[in-house]
C-alpha positions in Angstrom: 0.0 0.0 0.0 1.2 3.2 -1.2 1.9 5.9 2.0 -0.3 8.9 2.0 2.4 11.9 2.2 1.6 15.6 2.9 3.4 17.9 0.3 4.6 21.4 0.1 5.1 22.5 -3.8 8.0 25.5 -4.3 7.9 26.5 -8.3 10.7 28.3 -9.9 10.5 31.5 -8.8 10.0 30.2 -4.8 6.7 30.7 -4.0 5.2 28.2 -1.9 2.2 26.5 -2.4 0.4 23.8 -0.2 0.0 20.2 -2.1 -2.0 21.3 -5.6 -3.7 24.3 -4.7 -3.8 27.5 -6.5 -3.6 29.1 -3.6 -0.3 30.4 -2.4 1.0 29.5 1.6 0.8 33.9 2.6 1.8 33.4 6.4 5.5 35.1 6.5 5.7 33.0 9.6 4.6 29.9 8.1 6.7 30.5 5.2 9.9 31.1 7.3 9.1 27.9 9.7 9.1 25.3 6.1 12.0 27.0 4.7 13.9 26.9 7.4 13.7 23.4 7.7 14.4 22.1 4.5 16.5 19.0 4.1 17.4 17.2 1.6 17.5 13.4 3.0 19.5 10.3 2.7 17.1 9.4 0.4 17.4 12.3 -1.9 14.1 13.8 -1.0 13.6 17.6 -0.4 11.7 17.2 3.6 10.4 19.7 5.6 8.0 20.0 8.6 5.9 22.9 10.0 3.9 22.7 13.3 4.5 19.1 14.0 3.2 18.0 10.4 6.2 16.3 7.9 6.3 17.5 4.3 7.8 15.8 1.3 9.0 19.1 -0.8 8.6 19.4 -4.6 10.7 22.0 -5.5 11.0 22.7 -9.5 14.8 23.8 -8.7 16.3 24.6 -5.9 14.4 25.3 -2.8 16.6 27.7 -1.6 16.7 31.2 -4.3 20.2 33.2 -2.9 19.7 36.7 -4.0 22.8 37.3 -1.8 26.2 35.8 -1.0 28.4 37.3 1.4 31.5 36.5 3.7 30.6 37.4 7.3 34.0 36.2 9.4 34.7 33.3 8.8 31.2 31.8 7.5 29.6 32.5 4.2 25.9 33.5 4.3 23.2 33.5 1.6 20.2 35.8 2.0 17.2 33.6 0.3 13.5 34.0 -0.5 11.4 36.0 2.5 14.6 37.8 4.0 16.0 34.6 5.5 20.0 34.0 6.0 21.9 30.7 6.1 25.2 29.8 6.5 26.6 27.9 3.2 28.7 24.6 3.8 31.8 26.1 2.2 32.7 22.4 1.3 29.4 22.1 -1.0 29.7 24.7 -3.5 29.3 23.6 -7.3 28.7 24.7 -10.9 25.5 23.6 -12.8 25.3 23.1 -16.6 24.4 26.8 -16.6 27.1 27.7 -14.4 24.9 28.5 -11.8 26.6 28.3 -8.8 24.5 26.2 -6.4 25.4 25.0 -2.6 23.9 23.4 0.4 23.1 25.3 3.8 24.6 23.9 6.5 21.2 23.0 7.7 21.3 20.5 4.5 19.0 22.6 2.1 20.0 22.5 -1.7 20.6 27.0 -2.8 21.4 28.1 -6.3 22.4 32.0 -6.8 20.2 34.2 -9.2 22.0 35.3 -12.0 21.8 39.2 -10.4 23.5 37.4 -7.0 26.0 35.8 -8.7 26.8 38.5 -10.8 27.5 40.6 -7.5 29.5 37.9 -6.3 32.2 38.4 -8.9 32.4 42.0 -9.1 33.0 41.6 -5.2 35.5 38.7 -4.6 39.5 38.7 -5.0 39.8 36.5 -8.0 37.3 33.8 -9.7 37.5 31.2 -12.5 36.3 28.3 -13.6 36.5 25.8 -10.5 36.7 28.6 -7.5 36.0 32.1 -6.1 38.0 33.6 -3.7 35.7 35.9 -1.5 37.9 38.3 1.2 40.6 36.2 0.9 38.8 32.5 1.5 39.2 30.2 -1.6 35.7 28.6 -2.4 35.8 25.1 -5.0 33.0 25.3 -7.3 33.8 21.4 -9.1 30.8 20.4 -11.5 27.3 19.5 -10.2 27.7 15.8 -10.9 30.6 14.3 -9.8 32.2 11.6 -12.7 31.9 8.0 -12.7 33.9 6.2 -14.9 32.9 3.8 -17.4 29.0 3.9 -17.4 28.9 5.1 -21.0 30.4 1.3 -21.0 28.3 -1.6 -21.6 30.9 -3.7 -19.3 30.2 -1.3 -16.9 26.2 -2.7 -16.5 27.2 -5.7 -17.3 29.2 -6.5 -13.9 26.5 -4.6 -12.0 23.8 -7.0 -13.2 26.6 -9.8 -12.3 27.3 -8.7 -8.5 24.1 -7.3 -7.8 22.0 -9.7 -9.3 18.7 -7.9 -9.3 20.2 -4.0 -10.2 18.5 -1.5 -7.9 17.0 0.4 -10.6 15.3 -2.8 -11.6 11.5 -3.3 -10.2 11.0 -6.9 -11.8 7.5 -5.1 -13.0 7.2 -1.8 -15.2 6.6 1.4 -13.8 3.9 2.4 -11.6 3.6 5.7 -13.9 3.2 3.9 -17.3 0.9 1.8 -15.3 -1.4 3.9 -14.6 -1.4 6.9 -17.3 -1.0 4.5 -20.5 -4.5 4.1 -20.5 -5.5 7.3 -19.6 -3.6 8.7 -22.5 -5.4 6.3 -24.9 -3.0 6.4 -27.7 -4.0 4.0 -30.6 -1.9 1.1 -31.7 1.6 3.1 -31.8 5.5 2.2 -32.8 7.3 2.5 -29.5 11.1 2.7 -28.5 12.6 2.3 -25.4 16.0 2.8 -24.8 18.0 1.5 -22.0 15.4 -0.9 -21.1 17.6 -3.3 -19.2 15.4 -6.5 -19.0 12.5 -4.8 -20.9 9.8 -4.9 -17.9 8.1 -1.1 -19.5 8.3 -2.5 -22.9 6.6 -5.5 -22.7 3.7 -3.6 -21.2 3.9 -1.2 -24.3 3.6 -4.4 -26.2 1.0 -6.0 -24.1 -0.8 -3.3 -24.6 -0.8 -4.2 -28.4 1.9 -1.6 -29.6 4.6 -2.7 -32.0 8.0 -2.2 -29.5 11.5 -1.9 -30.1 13.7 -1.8 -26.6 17.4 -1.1 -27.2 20.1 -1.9 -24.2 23.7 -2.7 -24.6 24.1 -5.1 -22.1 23.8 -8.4 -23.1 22.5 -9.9 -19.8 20.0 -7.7 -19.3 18.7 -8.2 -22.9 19.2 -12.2 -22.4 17.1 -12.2 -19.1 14.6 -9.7 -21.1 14.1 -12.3 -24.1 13.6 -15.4 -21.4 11.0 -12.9 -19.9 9.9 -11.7 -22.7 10.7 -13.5 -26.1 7.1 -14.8 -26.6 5.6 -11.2 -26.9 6.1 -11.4 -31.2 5.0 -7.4 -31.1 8.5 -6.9 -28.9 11.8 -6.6 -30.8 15.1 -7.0 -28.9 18.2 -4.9 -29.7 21.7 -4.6 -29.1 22.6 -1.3 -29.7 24.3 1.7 -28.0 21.7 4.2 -27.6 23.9 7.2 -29.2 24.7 4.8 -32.3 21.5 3.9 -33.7 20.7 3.2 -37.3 20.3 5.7 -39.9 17.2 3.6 -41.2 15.5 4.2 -37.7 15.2 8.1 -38.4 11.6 9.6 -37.8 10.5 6.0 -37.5 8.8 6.0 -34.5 5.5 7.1 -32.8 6.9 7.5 -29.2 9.6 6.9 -27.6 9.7 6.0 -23.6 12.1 7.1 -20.8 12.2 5.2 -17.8 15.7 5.1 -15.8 17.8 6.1 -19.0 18.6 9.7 -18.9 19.3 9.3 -15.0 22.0 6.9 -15.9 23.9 8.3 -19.0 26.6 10.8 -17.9 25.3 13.9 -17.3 27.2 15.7 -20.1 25.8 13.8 -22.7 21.9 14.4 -22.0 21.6 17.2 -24.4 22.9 14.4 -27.1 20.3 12.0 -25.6 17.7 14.2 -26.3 18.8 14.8 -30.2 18.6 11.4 -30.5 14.5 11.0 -29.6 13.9 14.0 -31.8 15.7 12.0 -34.6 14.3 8.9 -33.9 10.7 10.6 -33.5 8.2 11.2 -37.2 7.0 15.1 -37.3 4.0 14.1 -34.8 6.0 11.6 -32.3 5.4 12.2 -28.8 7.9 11.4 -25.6 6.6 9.8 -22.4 9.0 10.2 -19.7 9.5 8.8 -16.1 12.0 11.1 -14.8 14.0 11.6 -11.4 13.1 14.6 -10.3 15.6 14.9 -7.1 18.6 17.2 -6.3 21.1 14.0 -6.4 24.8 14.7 -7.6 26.1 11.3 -8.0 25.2 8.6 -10.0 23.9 6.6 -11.7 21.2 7.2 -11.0 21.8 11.3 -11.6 19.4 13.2 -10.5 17.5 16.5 -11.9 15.5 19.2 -11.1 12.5 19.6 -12.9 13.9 23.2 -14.2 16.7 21.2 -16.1 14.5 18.8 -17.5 12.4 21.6 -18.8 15.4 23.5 -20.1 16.9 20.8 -22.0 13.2 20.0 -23.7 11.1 23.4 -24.2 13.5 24.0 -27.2 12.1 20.4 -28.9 9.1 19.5 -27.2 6.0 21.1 -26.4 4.5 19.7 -23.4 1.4 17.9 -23.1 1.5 16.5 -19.5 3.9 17.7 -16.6 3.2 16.2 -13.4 4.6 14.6 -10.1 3.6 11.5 -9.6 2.1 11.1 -6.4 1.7 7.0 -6.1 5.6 5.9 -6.0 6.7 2.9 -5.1 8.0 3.7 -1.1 11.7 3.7 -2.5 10.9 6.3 -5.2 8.3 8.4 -3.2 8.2 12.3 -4.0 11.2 11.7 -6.6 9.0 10.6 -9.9 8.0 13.1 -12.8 6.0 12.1 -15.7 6.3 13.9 -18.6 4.3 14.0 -22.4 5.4 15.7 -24.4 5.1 16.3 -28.7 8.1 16.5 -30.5 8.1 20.4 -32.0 
């Protein structure tokens, strides 16, 4: 049984909102009281709590906005949304894809700088570059948001975690809850349908039970093998070993929709801008994307996370959105972290 979670929404330009009402939290005191207590957990979820009640917090970037960065002795200080002030973890700076400078409060609650703030922050410190800032005389590392780990653009790499993990963490044995449940809402007629990374093929054989013609592309062979003993009898579900960023020329504009699920989390981070060129090229003029997506402010991976502001950045350029939604019946594990996403390639 799924557990019934009270949630606070924060959009992108940090207004708060209770669950999916229109209408916007007003109480300074209130306000003050959830933001100060932001966390991001163990678990990668964005927590806060307010009068004794517990919040899961979907935030479409960072919760924290810094409007201001300052040194103030020997602790650095961001001035956020509603006039609050929290000390930055001087060990937790980094540099987005933007390069955004985001951090972490002491407190454990994720910040990013404005574009204004940050602006400030260079005409004010010593010296800045690339990887640092050096702000009245204390050197601050800004390193990339995700942190590197080798070898996952490397079927070998999958290959041994299917071989010491035996069932991968990423795998539910069953597809996802989201495709579950909003396939046949969406009523889409008999369809072509490609899924890439789809490890043992769990989402596309309910594509193809569903009576769509599937094509699921992985390229690791043993989770393809345990897919086709799974899977092989489904004759409307094609098997292929293929690296995702390599796909035939013949496949162009071939396909009605194309489904993510646990693939753009686990690519390197620097090559999701290419992952999305390839489902525009693999979509027809009227192909949609349907999207399970991690929506959670997790640096290292797989599985990467994302905020739902870089998954709109790198799509409103290609797609035009149908369906943008949190999906509120996770599995425990995955609870407050899930975002589906429809979308019609532009």
């Amino acid at each position: 049984m799924i557990e019934k979670h009270s949630y606070i929404i924060i959009d992108e330009h940090g207004e708060l909102y209770l669950d999916n009402s229109e209408q916007k939290i007003s109480d300074p005191d209130v306000i003050k009281n959830i933001l100060k207590n932001i966390q991001l957990s163990p678990q990668f979820n964005l927590i806060t709590e307010n009068e004794g009640t517990k919040y899961i917090v979907e935030a479409f970037d960072h919760p924290l906005i810094a409007y201001k960065l300052e040194k103030s002795g020997e602790h650095i200080l961001i001035h956020a949304q509603f006039d609050l002030i929290f000390q930055a973890d001087i060990h937790k700076f980094s540099l987005d894809y933007q390069d955004r400078i985001c951090g972490i409060t002491q407190q454990g609650a994720p910040f990013v700088l404005t574009e204004k703030a940050q602006g400030k922050l260079f005409d004010s410190c010593d010296e800045f570059d690339d990887e640092s800032f050096t702000l009245g005389g204390q050197r601050i590392e800004t390193p990339g948001y995700y942190f590197k780990t080798d070898g996952i653009d490397q079927a070998k790499y999958w290959m041994d975690v299917y071989q010491t993990e035996g069932k991968p963490g990423w795998d539910l044995q069953k597809p996802a809850e989201a495709l579950v449940d909003m396939l046949p809402r969406i009523k889409t007629p008999k369809a072509r349908v490609l899924v890439l990374g789809c490890g043992e093929g769990h989402d596309a054989a309910h594509f193809a039970q569903a009576g769509h013609v599937v094509t699921a592309v992985d390229f690791s062979k043993e989770g393809l093998q345990r897919g086709r003993e799974k899977y092989g009898h489904l004759h409307n579900l094609n098997f292929v070993e293929a690296d995702i960023f390599h796909l035939p020329q013949e496949w162009n504009h071939s396909f009605d929709i194309v489904f993510e699920h646990t693939c753009f989390c686990a690519i390197p981070p620097e090559k999701r801008k290419d992952l999305v060129t390839v489902w525009r090229r693999m979509l027809h003029e009227e192909g949609q994307l349907m999207g399970v997506f991690f929506a959670m402010l997790k640096r290292a991976g797989p599985p990467y996370g994302s905020s739902e502001f870089e998954i709109r950045d790198y799509l409103k350029n290609y797609f035009q959105f149908l369906f943008w939604g949190r999906w509120r019946n996770s599995l425990p594990q995955r609870q407050g972290r899930e975002l589906f996403i429809l979308a019609k390639k532009r």
